[in-house]
N, C-alpha and C positions, 0 to 999 in steps of 0.2 A: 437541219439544212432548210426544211421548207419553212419554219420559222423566221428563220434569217431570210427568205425571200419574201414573206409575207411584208414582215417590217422595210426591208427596203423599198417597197410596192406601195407601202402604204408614205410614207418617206418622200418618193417622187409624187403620188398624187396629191399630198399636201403641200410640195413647192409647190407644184402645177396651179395649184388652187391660188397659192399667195401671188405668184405670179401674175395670174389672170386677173387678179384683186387688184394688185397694184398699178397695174395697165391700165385698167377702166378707171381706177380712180385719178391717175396721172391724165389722162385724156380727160374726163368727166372735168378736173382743175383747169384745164387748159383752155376747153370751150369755154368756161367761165372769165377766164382773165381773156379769150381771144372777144367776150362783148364789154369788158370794164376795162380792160388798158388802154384802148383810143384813147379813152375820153382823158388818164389820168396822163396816158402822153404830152396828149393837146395842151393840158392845164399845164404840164413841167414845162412844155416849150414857152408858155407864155410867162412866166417866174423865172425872168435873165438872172435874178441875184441868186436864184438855187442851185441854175443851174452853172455859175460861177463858183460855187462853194463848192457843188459837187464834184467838177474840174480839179478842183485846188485838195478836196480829199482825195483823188485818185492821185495828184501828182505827188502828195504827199508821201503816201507810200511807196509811191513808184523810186525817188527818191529814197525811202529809208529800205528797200530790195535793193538797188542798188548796189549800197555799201555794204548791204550784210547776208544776200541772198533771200530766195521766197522765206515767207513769214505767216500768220498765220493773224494777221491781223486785217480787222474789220473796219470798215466807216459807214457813216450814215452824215447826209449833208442837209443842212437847217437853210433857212432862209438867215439866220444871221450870224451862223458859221457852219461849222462838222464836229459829227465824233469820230475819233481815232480809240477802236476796242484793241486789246490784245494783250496789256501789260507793259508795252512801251513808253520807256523814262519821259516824263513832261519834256525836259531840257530838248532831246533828241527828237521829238517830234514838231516842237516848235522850230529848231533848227531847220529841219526838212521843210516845214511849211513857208519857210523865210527864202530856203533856196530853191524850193518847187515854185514859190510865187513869183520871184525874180527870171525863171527859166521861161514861165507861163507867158511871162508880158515881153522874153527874147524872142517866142516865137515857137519853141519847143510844145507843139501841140500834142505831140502823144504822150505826152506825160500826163494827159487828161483821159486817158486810154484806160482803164484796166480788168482784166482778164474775168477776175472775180467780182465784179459788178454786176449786181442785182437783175441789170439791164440783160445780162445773158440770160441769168433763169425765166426773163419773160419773151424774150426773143424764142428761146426754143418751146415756149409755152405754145406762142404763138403761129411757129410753125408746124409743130403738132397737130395744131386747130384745126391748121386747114389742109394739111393733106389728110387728116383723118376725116375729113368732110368733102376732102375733091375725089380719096380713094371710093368715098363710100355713095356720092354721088356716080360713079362711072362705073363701080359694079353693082350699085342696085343692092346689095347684099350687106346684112349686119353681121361679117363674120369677123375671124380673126385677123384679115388682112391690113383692113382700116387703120386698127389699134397697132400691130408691128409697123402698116408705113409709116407710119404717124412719128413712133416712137425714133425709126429709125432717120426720117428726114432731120428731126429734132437734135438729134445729137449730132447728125455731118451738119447742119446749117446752123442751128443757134448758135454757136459759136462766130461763125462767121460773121450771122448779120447782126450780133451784138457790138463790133466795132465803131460800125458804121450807123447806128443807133444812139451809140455813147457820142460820136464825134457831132451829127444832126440835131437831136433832139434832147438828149438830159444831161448832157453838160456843154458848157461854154467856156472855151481854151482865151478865149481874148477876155481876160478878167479887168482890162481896162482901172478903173481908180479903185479895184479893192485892197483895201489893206487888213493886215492883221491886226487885232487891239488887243487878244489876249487869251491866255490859254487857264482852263480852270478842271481838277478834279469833278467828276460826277461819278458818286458811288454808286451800286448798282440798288435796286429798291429794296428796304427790308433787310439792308447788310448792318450786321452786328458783330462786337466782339472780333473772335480768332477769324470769323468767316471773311472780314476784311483785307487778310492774309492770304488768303486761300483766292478770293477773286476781286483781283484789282479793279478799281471805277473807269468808266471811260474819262474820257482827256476832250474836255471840249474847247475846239481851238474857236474864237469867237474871232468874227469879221466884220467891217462896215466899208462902206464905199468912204471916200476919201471924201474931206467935208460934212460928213452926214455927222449928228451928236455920238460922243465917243471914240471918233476914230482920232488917231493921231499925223501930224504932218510928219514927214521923212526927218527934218531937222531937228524934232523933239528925243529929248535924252530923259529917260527912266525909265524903269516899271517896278511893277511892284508883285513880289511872290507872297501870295494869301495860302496862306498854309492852312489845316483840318481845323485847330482852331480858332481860323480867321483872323490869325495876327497878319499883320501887314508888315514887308520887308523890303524897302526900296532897294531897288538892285538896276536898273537898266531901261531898257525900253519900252518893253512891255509889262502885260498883268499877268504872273502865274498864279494860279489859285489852289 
């Protein structure tokens, strides 16, 4: 029996430890991103076409939830389009992108909204920062209180002010002349063989503003699907790749 009490003794004071680890070093990240994400804000907000794409990959999935519930799929938005991660068919992600884009320029701004944006993990970084810094300026004291208000402001508000973050600063719902020119496999680095099976490439849907080289007028008919290796298959509108 005292055995068994020993081990569990020893049991909770190495959660405790992990615990305390994991605190200081989520806070320790936080102060970090609360002196380097201004500046990468300022820079998002000033890159309309990223923050256009980025818009257009959040509608995108918003869009492909829709019709088939949450999902577990990821994006990441370019300056001259997005990736769409997760395993999701070309066809069905270009489809959503064609009717996310169309919804974008009706006016359906929260389609540029979404939950699992990046933008949260640094919102709550960010409020972290600073109640760990306003708790620890008004007691004077470097105890545990800091790191739990921190931790706890962080997770009732990050959420929150990530909304209103996505809709302000890193993305842009009035896409105005962007269009779609074309979607293309990207496998993931170093993928061979069976392991191609095993983890699908991202899907990068390619954008240009209307006018610009590459991009196509509304009244143009084809595209073309570039398959793995790189035969070319006219089919329609656009470029599958």
């Amino acid at each position: 029996m005292l055995f068994l009490t020993l081990i569990f003794l020893a049991a909770l004071v190495l959660l405790a430890l992990f615990a305390l680890t994991v605190t200081i070093g989520v806070t320790l990240t936080s102060l970090v991103t609360l002196v380097t994400a201004p500046g990468q804000l300022l820079r998002l907000l000033r890159d309309r076409r990223l923050r256009r794409n980025h818009a257009l990959e959040h509608a995108t999935i918003n869009v492909i939830e829709e019709r088939y519930g949450p999902s577990r799929l990821t994006g990441m938005a370019r300056p001259d389009g997005f990736l769409i991660r997760g395993g999701a068919p070309a066809g069905l992600v270009l489809e959503a992108a064609q009717e996310a884009l169309a919804r974008l320029r009706a006016g359906e701004r929260r389609l540029a909204i979404h939950p699992r944006c990046g933008t949260t993990l640094v919102a709550s970084q960010l409020v972290l920062a600073l109640t760990f810094l306003a708790v620890l300026l008004v007691t004077r004291q470097l105890t545990l209180w800091p790191f739990l208000a921190g931790i706890l402001a962080a997770g009732l508000l990050g959420p929150r002010l990530s909304p209103w973050l996505q809709r302000w600063v890193t993305t842009d719902a009035q896409v105005g002349s962007l269009a779609i020119t074309g979607i293309e496999v990207e496998p993931w680095p170093a993928q061979f063989g069976w392991t191609a099976l095993m983890m699908p490439g991202s899907l990068f849907v390619r954008t240009a503003q209307a006018g610009a080289p590459g991009a196509k007028r509304g009244d143009e008919s084809g595209y073309t699907v570039v398959i793995r290796n790189r035969e070319e298959i006219p089919g329609g509108r656009y470029r599958i790749r």
